[in-house]
Backbone as a chain_set.jsonl record, in Angstrom:
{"seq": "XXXXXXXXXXXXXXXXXXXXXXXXXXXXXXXXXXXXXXXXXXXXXXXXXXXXXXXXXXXXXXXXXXXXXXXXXXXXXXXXXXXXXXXXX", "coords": {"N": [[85.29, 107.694, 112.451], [88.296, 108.052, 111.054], [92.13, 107.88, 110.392], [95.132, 107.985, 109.549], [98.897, 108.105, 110.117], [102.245, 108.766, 110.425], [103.788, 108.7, 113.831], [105.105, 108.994, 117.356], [105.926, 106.65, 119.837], [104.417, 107.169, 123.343], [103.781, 106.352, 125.866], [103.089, 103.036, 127.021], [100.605, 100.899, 128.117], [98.997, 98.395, 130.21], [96.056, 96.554, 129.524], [93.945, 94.4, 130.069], [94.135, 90.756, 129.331], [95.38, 90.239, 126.713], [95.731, 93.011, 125.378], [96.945, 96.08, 124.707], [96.628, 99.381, 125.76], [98.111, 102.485, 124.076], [99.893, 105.862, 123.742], [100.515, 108.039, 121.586], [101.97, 110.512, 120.106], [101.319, 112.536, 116.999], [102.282, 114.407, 114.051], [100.374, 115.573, 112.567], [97.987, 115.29, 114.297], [98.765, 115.282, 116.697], [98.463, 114.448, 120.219], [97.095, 111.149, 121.061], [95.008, 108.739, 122.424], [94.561, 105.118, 122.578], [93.652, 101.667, 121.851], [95.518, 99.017, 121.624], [94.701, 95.943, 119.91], [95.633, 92.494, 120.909], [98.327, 93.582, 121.832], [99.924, 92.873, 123.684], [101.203, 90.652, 122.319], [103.725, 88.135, 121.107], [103.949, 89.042, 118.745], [103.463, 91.665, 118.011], [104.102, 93.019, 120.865], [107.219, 93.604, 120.931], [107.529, 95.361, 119.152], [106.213, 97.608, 120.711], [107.32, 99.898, 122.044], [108.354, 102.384, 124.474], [109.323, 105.565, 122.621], [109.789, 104.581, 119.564], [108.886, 104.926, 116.879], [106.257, 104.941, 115.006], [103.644, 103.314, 111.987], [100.519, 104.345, 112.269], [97.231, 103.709, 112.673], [94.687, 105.002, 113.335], [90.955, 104.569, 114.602], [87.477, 105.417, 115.54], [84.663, 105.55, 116.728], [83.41, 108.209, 117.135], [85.553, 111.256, 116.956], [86.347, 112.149, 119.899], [86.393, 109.461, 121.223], [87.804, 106.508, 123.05], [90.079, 105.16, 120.396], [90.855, 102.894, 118.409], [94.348, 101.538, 117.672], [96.517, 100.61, 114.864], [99.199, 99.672, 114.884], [102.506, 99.873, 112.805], [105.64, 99.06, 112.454], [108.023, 101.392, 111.667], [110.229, 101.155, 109.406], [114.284, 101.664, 109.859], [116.976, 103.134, 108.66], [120.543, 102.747, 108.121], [121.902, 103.483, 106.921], [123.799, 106.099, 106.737], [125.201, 105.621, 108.75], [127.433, 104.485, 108.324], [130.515, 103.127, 108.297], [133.353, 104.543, 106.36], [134.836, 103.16, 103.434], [137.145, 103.716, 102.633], [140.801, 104.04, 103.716], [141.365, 106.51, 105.692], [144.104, 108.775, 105.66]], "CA": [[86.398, 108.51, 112.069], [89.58, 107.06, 110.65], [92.784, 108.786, 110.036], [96.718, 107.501, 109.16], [100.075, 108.937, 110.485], [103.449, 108.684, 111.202], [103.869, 109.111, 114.891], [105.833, 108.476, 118.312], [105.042, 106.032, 120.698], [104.819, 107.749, 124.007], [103.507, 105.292, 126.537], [102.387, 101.532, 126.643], [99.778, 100.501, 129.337], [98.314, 96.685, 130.147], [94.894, 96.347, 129.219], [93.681, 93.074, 130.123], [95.094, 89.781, 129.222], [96.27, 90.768, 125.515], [95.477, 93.626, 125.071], [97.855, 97.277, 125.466], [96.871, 101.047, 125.517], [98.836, 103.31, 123.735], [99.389, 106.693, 123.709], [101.086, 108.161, 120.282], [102.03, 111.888, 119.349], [101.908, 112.667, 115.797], [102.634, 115.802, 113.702], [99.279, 116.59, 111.88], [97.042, 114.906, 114.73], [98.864, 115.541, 117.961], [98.125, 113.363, 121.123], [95.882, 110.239, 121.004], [95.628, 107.572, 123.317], [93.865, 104.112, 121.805], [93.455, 100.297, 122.379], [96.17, 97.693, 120.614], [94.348, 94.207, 120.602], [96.776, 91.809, 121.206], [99.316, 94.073, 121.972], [101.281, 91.687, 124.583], [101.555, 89.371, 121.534], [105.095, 88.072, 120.474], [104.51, 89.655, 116.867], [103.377, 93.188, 118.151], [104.657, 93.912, 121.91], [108.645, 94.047, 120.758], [107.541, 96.816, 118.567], [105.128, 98.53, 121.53], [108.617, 100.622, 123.124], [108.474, 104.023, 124.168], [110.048, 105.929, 121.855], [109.522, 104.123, 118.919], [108.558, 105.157, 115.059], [105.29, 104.348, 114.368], [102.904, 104.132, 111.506], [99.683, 104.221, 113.176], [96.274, 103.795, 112.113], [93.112, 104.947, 114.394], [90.023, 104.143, 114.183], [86.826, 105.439, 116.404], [83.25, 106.384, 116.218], [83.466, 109.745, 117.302], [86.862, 111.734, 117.389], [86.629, 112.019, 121.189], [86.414, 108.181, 121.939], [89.176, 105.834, 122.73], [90.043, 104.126, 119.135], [91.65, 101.264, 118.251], [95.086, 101.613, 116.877], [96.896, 99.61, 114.41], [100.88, 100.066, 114.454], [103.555, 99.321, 111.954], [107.285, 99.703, 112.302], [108.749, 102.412, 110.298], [112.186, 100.412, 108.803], [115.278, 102.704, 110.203], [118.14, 103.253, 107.854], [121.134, 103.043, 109.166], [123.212, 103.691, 106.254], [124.289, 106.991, 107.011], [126.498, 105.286, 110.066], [128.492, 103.472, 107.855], [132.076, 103.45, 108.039], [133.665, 104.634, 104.837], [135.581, 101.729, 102.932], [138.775, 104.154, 102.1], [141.155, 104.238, 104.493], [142.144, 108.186, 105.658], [145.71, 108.863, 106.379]], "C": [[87.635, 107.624, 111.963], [90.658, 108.029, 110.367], [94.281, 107.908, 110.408], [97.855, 108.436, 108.971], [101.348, 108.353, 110.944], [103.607, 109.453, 113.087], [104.713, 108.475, 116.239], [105.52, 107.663, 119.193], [106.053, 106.526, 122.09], [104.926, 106.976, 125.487], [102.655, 104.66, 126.356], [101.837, 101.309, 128.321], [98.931, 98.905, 129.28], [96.665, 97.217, 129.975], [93.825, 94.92, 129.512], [94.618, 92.048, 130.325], [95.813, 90.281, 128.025], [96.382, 91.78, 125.177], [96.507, 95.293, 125.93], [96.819, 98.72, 125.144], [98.322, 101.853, 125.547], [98.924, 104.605, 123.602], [100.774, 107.287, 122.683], [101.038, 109.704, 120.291], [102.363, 112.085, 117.862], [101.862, 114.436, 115.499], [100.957, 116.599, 113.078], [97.9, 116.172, 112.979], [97.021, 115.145, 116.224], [98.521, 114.353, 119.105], [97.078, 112.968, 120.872], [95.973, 109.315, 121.647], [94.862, 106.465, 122.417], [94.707, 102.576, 122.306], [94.359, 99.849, 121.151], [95.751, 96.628, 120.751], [95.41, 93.545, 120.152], [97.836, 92.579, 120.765], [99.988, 93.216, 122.759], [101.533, 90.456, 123.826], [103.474, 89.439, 121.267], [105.02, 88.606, 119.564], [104.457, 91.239, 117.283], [103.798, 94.089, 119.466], [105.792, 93.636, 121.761], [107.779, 95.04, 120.007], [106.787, 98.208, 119.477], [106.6, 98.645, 122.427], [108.633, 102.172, 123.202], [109.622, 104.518, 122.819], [110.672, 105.612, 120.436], [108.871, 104.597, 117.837], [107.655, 104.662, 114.731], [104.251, 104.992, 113.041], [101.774, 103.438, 112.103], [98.556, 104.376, 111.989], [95.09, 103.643, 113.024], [92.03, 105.021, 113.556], [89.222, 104.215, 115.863], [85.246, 105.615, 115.815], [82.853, 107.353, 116.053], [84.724, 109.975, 117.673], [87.298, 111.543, 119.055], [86.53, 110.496, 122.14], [87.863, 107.746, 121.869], [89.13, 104.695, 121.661], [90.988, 102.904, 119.527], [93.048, 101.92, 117.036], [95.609, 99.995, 116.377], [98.411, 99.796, 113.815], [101.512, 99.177, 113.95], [104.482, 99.909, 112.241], [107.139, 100.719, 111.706], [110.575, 101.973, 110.539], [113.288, 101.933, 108.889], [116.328, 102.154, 109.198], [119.093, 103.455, 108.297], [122.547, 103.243, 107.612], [124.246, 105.04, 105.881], [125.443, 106.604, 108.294], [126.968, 104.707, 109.708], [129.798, 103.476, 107.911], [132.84, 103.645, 106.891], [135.145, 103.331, 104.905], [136.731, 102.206, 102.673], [139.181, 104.437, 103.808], [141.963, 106.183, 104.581], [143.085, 108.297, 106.447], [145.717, 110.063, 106.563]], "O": [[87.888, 106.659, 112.684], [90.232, 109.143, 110.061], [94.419, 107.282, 111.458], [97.947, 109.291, 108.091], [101.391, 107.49, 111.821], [103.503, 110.657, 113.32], [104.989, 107.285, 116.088], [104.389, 107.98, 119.561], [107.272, 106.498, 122.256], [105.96, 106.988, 126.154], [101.607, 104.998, 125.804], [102.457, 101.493, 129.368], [98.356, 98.484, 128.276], [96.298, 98.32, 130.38], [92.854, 94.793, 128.766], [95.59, 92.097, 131.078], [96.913, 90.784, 128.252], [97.343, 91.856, 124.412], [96.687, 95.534, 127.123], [96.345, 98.805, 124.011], [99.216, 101.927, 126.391], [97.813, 104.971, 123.219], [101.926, 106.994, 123.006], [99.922, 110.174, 120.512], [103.501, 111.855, 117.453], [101.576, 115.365, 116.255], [100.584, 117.769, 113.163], [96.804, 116.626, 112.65], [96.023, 115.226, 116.941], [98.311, 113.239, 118.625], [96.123, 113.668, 120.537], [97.082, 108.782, 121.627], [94.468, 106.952, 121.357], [95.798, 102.388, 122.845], [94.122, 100.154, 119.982], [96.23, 95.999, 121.695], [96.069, 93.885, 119.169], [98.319, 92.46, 119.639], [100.938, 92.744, 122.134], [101.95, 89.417, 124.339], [104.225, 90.414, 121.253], [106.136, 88.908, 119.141], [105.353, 91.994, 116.904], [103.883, 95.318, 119.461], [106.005, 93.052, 122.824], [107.171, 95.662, 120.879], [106.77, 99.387, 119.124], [106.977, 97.811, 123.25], [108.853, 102.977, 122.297], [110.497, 103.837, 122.284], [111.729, 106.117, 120.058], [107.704, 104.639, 118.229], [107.879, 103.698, 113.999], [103.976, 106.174, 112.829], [101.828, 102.254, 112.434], [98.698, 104.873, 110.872], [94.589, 102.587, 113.408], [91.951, 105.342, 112.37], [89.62, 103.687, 116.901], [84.879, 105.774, 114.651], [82.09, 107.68, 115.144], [85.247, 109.254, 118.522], [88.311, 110.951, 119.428], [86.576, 110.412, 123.367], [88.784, 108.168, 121.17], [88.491, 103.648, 121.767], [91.525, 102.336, 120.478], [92.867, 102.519, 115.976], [95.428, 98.88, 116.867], [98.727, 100.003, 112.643], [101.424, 97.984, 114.24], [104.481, 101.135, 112.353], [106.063, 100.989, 111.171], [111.524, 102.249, 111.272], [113.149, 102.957, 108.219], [116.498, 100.957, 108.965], [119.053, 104.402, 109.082], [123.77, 103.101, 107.602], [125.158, 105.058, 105.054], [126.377, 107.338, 108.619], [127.347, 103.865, 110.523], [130.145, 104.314, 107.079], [132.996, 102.573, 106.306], [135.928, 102.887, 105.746], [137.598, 101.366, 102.431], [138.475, 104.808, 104.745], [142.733, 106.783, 103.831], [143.088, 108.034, 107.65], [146.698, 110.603, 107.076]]}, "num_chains": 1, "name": "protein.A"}
C-alpha cells in the first residue's frame, strides 16, 4: 500500500543510530506513525520538527503495518508579511 499527502508532523522519536519514527496527521488519511531512514541525517533531521508542513509519502505492505515515510518540506510563503513600500500618513 502506498499513498501521498500533505500533512503535520506531530512527533519525532530515535530509532536506532540513523534512523527516526514519525508520527504525521494528514487531512484525507488521518494519523500514521512510520520509519524515516536516516532521519538524524544533516539533510533530513532540520526538517524532522514538530509542527512542521510536510509532504509525506508512506509506504507499507499492509495498511496496518509501520511504513516507511518519505518527507519533503512544503516551501512557506511569506509574502503576505511584507511591509508595504508606500509610506501611510
Amino acid at each position: 500500500m502506498e499513498w501521498s499527502a500533505e500533512g503535520i508532523l506531530l512527533s519525532v522519536s530515535d530509532l536506532g543510530e540513523s534512523s527516526s519514527i514519525i508520527e504525521v496527521f494528514t487531512r484525507e488519511y488521518g494519523l500514521y506513525k512510520g520509519v524515516v531512514r536516516g532521519g538524524k541525517s544533516k539533510k533530513i533531521g532540520p526538517i524532522l520538527q514538530p509542527g512542521a508542513q510536510l509532504n509525506v509519502t508512506w509506504r507499507a505492505r499492509l495498511e496496518n503495518h509501520l511504513g516507511i515515510f518519505s518527507p519533503d518540506l512544503i516551501p512557506v510563503s511569506y509574502t503576505h508579511l511584507t511591509l508595504p513600500t508606500k509610506r501611510i500618513v
